[in-house]
ZAMAR-944537 format. One record per atom (N, C-alpha, C, O): residue number from 0; residue in one letter; atom name; x, y, z negated. Coordinates in nm, 4 decimals. Atoms other than C-alpha are relative to their C-alpha. Example, Ala and Ser with C-alpha at 12.3 -4.5 7.8 and 13.67 -1.06 7.14 Angstrom:
<rs>
+------+------+------+----------+----------+----------+
| resi | resn | name |       xx |       yy |       zz |
+------+------+------+----------+----------+----------+
|    0 |    A |    N |   0.0890 |  -0.1190 |   0.0000 |
|    0 |    A |   CA |   1.2300 |  -0.4500 |  -0.7800 |
|    0 |    A |    C |   0.0900 |   0.1200 |   0.0000 |
|    0 |    A |    O |   0.1936 |   0.1181 |  -0.0665 |
|    1 |    S |    N |  -0.0820 |  -0.1190 |   0.0060 |
|    1 |    S |   CA |   1.3670 |  -0.1060 |  -0.7140 |
|    1 |    S |    C |  -0.0770 |   0.1090 |  -0.0730 |
|    1 |    S |    O |  -0.0261 |   0.2198 |  -0.0899 |
+------+------+------+----------+----------+----------+
</rs>
This chain:
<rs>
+------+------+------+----------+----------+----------+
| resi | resn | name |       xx |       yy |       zz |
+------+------+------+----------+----------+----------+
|    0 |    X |    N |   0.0545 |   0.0595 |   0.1207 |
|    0 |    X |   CA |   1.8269 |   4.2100 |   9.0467 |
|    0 |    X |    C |   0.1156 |  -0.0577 |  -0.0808 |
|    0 |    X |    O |   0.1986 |  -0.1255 |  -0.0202 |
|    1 |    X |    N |  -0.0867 |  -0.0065 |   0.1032 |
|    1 |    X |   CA |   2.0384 |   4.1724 |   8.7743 |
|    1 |    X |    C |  -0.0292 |  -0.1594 |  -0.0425 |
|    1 |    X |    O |  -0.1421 |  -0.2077 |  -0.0335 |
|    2 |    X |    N |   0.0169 |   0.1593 |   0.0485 |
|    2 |    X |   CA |   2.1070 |   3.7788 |   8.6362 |
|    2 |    X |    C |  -0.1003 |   0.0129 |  -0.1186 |
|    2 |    X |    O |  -0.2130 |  -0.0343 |  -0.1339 |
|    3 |    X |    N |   0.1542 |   0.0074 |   0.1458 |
|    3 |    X |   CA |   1.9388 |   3.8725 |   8.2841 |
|    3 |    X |    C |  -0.0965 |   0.0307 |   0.0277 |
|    3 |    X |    O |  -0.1564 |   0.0257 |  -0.0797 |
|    4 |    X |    N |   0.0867 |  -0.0195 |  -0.0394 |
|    4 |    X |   CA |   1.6427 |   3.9754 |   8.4706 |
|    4 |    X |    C |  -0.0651 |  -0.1212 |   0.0542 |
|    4 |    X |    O |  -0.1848 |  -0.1175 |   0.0826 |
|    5 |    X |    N |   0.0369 |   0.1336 |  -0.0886 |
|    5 |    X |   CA |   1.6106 |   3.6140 |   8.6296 |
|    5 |    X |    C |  -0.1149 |  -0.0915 |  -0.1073 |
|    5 |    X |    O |  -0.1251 |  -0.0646 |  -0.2270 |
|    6 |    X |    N |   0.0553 |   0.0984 |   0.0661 |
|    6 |    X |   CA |   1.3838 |   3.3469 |   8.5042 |
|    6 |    X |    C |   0.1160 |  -0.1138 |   0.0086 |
|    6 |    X |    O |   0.2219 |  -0.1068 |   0.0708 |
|    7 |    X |    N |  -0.0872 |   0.0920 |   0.0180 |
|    7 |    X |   CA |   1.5340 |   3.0266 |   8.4092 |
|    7 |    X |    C |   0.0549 |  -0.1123 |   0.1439 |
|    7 |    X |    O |   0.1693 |  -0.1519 |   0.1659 |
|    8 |    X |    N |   0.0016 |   0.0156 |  -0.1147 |
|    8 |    X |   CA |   1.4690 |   2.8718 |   8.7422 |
|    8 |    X |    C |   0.1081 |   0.0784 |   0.0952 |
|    8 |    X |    O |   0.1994 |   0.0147 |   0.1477 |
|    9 |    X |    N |  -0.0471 |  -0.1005 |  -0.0931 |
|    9 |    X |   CA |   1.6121 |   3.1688 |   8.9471 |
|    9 |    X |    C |   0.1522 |   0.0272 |  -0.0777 |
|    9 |    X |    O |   0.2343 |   0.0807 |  -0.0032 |
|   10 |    X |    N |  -0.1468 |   0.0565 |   0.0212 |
|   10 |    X |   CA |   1.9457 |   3.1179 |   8.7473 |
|   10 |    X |    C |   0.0453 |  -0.1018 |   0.0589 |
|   10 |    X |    O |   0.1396 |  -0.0997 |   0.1381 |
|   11 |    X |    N |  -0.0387 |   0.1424 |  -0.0626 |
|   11 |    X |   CA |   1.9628 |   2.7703 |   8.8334 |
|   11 |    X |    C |  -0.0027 |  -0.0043 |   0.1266 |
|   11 |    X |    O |   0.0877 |  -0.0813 |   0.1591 |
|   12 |    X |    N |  -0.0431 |  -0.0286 |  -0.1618 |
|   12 |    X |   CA |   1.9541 |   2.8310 |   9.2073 |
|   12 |    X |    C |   0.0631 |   0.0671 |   0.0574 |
|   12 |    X |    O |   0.1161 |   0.0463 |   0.1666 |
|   13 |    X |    N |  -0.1436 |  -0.1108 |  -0.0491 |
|   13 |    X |   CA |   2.1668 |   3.1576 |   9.2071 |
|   13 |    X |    C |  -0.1310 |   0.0384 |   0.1079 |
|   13 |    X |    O |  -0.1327 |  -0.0045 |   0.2233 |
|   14 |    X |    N |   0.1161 |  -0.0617 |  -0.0665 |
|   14 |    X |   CA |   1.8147 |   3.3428 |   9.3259 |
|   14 |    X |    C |   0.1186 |   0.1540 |   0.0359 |
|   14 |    X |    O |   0.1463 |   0.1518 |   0.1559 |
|   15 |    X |    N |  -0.1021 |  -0.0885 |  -0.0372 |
|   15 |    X |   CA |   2.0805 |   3.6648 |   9.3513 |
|   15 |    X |    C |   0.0891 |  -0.0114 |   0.0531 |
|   15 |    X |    O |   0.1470 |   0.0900 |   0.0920 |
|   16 |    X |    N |  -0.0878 |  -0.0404 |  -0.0555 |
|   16 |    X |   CA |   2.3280 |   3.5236 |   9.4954 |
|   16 |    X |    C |  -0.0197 |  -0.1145 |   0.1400 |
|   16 |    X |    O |  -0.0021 |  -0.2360 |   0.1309 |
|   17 |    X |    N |   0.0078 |   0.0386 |  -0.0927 |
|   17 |    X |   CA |   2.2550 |   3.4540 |   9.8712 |
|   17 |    X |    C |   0.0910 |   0.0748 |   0.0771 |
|   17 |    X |    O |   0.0581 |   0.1878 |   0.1132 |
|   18 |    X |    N |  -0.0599 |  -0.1081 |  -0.0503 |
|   18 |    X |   CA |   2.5301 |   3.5841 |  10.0330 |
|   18 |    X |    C |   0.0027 |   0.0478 |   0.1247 |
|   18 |    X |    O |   0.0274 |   0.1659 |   0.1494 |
|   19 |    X |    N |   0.0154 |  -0.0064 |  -0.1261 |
|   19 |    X |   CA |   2.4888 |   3.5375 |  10.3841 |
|   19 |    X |    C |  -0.1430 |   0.1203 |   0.0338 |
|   19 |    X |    O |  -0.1546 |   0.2198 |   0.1053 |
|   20 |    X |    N |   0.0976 |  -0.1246 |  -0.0353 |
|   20 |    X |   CA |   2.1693 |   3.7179 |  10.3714 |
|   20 |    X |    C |  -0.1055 |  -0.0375 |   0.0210 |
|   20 |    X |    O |  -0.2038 |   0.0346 |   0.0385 |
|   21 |    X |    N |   0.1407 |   0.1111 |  -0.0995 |
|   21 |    X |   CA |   1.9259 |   3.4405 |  10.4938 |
|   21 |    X |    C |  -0.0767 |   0.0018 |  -0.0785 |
|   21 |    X |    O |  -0.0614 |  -0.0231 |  -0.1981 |
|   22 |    X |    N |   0.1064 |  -0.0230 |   0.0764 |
|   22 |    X |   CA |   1.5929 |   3.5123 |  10.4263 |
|   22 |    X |    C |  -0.0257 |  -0.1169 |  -0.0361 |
|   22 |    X |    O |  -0.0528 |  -0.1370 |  -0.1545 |
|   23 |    X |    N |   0.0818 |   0.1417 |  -0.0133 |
|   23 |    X |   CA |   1.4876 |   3.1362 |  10.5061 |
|   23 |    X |    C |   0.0766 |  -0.0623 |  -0.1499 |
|   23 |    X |    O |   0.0274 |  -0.1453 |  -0.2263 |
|   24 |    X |    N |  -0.0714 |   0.0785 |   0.1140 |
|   24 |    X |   CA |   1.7439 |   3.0512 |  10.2320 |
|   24 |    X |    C |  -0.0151 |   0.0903 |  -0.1390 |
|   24 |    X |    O |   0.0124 |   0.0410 |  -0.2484 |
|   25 |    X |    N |   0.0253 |  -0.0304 |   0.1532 |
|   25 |    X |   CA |   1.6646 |   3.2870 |   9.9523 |
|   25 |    X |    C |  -0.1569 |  -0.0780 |  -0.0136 |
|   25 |    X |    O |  -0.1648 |  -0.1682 |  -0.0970 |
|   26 |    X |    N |   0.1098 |   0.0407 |  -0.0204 |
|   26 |    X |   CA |   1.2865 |   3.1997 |  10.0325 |
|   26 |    X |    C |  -0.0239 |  -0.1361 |  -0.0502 |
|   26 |    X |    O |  -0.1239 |  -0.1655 |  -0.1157 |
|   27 |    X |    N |  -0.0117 |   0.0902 |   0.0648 |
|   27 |    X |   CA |   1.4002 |   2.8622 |   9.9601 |
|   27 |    X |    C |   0.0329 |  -0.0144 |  -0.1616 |
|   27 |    X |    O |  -0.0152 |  -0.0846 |  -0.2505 |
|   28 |    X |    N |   0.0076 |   0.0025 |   0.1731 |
|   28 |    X |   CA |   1.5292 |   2.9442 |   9.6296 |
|   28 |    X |    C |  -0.0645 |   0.0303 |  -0.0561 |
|   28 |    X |    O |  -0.0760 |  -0.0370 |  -0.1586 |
|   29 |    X |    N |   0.1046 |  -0.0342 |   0.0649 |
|   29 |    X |   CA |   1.2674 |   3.1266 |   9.5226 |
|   29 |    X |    C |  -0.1253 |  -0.1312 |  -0.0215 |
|   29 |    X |    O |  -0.1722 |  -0.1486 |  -0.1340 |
|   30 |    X |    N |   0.1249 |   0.0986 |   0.0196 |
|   30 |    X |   CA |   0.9847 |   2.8358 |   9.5648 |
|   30 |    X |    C |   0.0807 |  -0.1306 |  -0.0622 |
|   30 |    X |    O |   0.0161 |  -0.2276 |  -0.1018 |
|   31 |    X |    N |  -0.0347 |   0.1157 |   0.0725 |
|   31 |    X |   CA |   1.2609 |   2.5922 |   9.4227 |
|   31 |    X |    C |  -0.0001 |   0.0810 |  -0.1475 |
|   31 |    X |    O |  -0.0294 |   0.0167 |  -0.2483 |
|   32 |    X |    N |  -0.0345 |  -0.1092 |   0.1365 |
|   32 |    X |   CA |   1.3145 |   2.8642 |   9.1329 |
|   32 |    X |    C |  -0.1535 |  -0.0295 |  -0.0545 |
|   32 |    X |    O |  -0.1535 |  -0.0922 |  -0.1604 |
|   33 |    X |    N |   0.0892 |   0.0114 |   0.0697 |
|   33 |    X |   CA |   0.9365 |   2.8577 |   9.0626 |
|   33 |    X |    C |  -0.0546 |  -0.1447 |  -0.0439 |
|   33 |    X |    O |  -0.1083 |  -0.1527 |  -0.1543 |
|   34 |    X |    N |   0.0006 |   0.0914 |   0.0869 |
|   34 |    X |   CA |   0.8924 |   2.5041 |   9.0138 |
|   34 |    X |    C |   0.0870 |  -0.0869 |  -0.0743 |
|   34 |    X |    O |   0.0628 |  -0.1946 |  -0.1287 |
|   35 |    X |    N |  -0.0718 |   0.0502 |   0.1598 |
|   35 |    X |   CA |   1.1823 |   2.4500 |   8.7895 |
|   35 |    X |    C |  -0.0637 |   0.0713 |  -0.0998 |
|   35 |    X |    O |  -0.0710 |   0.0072 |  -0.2047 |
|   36 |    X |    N |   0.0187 |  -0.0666 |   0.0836 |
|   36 |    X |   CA |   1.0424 |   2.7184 |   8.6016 |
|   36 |    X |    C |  -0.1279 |  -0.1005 |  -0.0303 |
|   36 |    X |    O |  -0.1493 |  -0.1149 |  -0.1506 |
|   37 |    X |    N |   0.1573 |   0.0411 |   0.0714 |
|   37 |    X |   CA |   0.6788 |   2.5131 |   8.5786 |
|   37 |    X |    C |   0.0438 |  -0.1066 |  -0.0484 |
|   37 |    X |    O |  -0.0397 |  -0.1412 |  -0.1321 |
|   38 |    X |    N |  -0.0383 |   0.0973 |   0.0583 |
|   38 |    X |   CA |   0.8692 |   2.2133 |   8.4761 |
|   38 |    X |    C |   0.0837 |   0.0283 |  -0.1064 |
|   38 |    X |    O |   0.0950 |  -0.0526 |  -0.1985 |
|   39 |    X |    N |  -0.0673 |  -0.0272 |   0.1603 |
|   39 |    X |   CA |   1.0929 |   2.3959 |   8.2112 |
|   39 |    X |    C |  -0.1209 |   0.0256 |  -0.1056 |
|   39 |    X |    O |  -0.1230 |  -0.0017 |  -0.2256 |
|   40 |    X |    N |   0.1023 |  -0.1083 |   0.0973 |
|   40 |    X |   CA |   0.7656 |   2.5927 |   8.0921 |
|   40 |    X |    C |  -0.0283 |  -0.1816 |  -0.0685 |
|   40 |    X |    O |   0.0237 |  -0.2087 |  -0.1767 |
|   41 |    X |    N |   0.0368 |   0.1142 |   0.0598 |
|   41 |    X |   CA |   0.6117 |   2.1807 |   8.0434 |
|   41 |    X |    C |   0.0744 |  -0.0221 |  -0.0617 |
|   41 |    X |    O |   0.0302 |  -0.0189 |  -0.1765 |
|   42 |    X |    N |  -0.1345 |   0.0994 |   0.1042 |
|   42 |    X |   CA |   0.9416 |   2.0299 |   7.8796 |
|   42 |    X |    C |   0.0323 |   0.0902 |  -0.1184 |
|   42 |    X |    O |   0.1142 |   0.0602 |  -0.2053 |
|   43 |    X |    N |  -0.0290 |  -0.1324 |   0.1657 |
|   43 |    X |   CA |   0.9256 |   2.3761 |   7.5990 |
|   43 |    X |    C |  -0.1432 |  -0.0538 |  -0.0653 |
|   43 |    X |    O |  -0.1662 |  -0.0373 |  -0.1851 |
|   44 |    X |    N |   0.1798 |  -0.0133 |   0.0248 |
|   44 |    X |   CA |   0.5339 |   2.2877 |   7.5738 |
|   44 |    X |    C |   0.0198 |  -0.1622 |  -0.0362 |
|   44 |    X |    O |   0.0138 |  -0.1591 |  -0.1591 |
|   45 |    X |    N |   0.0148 |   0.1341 |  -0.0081 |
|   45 |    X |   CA |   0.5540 |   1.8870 |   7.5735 |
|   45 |    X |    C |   0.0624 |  -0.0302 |  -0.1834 |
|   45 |    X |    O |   0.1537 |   0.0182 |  -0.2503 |
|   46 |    X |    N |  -0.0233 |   0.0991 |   0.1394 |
|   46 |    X |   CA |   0.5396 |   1.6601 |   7.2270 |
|   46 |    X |    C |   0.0440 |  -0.1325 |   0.0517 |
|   46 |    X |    O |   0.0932 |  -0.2178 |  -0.0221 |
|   47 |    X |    N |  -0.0714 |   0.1524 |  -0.0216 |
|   47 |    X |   CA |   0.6359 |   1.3582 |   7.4331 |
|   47 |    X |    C |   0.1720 |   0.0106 |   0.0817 |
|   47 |    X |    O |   0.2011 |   0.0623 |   0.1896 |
|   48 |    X |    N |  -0.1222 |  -0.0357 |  -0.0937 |
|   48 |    X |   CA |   1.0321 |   1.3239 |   7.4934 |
|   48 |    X |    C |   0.0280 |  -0.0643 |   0.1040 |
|   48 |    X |    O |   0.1322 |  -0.0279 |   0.1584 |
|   49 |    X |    N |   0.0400 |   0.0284 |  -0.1398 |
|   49 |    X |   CA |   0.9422 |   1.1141 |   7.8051 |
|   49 |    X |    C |  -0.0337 |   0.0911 |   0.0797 |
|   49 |    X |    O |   0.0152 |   0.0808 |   0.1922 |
|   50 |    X |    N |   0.0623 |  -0.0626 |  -0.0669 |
|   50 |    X |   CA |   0.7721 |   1.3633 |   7.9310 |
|   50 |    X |    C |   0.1022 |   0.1207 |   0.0262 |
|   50 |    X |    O |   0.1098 |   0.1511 |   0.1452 |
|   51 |    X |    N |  -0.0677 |  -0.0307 |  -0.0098 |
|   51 |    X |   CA |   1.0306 |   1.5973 |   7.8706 |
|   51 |    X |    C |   0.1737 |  -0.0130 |   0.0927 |
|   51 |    X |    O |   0.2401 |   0.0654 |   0.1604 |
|   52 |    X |    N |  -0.1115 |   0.0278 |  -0.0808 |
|   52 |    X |   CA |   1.3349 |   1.3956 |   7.9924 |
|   52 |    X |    C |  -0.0250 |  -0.0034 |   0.1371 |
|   52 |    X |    O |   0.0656 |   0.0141 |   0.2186 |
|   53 |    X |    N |   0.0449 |   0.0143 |  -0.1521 |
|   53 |    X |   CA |   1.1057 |   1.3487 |   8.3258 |
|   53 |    X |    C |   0.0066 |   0.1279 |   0.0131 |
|   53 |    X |    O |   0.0909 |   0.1361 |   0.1025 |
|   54 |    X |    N |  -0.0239 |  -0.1505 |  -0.0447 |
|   54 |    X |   CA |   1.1088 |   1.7267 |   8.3595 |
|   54 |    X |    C |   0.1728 |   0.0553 |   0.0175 |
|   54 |    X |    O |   0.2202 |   0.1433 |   0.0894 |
|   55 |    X |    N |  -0.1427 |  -0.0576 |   0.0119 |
|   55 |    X |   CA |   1.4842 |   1.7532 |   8.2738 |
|   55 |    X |    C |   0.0811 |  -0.1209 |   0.1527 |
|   55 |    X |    O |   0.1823 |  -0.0968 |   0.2186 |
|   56 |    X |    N |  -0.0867 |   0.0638 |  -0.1272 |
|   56 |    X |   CA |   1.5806 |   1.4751 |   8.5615 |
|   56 |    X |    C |  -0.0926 |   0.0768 |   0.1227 |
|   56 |    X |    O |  -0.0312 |   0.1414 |   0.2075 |
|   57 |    X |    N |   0.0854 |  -0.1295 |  -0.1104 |
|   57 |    X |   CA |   1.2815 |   1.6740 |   8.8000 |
|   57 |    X |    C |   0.1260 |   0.0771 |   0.0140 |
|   57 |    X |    O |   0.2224 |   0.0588 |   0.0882 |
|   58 |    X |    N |  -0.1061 |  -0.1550 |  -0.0623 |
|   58 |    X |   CA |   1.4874 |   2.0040 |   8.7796 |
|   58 |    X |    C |   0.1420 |  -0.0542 |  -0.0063 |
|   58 |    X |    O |   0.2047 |   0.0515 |   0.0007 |
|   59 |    X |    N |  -0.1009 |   0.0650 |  -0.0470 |
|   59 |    X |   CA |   1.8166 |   1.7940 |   8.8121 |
|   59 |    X |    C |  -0.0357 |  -0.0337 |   0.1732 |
|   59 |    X |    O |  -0.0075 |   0.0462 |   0.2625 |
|   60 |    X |    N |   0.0293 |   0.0176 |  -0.1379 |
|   60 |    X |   CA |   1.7075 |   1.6540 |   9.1387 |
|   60 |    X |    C |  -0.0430 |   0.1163 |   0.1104 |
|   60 |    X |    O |  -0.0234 |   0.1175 |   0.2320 |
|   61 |    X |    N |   0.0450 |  -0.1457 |  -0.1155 |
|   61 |    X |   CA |   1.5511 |   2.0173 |   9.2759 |
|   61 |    X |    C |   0.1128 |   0.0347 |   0.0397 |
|   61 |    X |    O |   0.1381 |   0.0591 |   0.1576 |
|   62 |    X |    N |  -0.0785 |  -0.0615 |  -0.0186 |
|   62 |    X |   CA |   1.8611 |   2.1229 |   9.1974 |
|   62 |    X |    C |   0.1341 |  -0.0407 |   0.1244 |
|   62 |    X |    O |   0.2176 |   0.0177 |   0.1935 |
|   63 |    X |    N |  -0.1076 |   0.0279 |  -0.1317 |
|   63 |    X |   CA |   2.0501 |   1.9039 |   9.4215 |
|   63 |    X |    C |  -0.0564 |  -0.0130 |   0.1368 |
|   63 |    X |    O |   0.0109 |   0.0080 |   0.2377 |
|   64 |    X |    N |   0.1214 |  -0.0377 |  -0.1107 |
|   64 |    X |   CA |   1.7379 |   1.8909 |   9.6704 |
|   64 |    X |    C |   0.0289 |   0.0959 |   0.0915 |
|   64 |    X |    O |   0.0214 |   0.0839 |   0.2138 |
|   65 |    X |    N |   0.0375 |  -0.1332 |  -0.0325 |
|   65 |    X |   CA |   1.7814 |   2.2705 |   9.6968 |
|   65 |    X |    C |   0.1731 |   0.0054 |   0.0850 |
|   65 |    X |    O |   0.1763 |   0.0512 |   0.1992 |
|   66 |    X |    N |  -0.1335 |  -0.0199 |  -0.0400 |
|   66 |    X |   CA |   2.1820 |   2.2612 |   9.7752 |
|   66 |    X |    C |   0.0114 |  -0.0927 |   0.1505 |
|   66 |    X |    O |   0.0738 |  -0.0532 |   0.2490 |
|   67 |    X |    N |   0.0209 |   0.0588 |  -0.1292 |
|   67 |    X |   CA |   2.0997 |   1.9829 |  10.0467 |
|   67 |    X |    C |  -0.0424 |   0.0780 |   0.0930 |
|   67 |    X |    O |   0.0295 |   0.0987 |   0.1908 |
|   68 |    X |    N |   0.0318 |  -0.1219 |  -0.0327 |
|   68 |    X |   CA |   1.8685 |   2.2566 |  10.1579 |
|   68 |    X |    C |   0.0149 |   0.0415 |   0.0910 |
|   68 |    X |    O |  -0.0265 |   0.0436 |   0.2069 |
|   69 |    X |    N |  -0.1028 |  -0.1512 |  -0.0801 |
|   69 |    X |   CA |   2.0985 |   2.5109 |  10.2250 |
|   69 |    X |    C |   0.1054 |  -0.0346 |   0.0833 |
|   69 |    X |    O |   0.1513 |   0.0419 |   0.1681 |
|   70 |    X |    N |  -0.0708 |   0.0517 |  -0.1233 |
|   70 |    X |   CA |   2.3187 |   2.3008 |  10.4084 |
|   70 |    X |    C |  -0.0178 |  -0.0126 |   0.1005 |
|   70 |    X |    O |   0.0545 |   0.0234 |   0.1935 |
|   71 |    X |    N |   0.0733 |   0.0272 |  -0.1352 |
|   71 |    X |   CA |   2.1212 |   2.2039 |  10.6485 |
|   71 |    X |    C |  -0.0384 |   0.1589 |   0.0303 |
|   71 |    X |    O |   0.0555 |   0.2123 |   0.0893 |
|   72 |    X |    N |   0.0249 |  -0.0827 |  -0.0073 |
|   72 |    X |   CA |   1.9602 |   2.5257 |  10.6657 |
|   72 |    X |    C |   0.1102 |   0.1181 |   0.0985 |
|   72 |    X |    O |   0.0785 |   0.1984 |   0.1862 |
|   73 |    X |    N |  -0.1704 |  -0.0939 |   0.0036 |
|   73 |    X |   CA |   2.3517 |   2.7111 |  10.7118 |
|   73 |    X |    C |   0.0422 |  -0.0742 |   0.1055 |
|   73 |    X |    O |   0.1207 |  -0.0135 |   0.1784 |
|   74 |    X |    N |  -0.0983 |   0.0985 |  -0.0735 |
|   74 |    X |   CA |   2.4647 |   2.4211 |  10.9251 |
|   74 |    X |    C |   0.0307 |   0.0492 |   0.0952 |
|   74 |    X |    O |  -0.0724 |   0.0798 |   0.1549 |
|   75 |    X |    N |  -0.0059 |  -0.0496 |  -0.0955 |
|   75 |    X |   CA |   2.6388 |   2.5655 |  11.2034 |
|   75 |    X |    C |   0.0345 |  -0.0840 |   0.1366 |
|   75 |    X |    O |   0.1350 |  -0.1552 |   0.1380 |
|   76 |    X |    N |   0.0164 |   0.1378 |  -0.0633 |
|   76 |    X |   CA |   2.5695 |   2.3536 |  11.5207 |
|   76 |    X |    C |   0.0971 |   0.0332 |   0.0587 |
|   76 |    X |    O |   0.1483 |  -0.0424 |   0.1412 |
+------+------+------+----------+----------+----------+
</rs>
């Protein structure tokens, strides 16, 4: 899958680039990928910029959520 093919979400996690191979860890990006995407879709849709900035610190926090993640996930005991 090609990056311009990605949703906005599935950029922001690097949904293509798992390199190791781990299902458990793309799997993870994918379900973090879809709800950045439902919180970008609200913060394009929203008239309140509260409501907005709460969506823009949301997918800030997934995003470092998701990298915690994969650490753990990868961690080699």
């Amino acid at each position: 899958m090609e990056n311009q093919n990605l949703s906005y979400g599935g950029k922001l996690v690097g949904l293509n680039n798992t390199p190791t191979g781990n299902e458990i860890v793309y799997q993870f990006k994918k379900n973090v990928a879809a709800k950045i995407d439902t919180l970008n879709d609200l913060r394009a849709t929203s008239e309140s910029q509260e409501q907005k900035r709460l969506c823009s610190v949301a997918i800030t926090e997934l995003e470092g959520a998701l990298l915690w993640a994969v650490k753990a996930l990868t961690f080699d005991k």
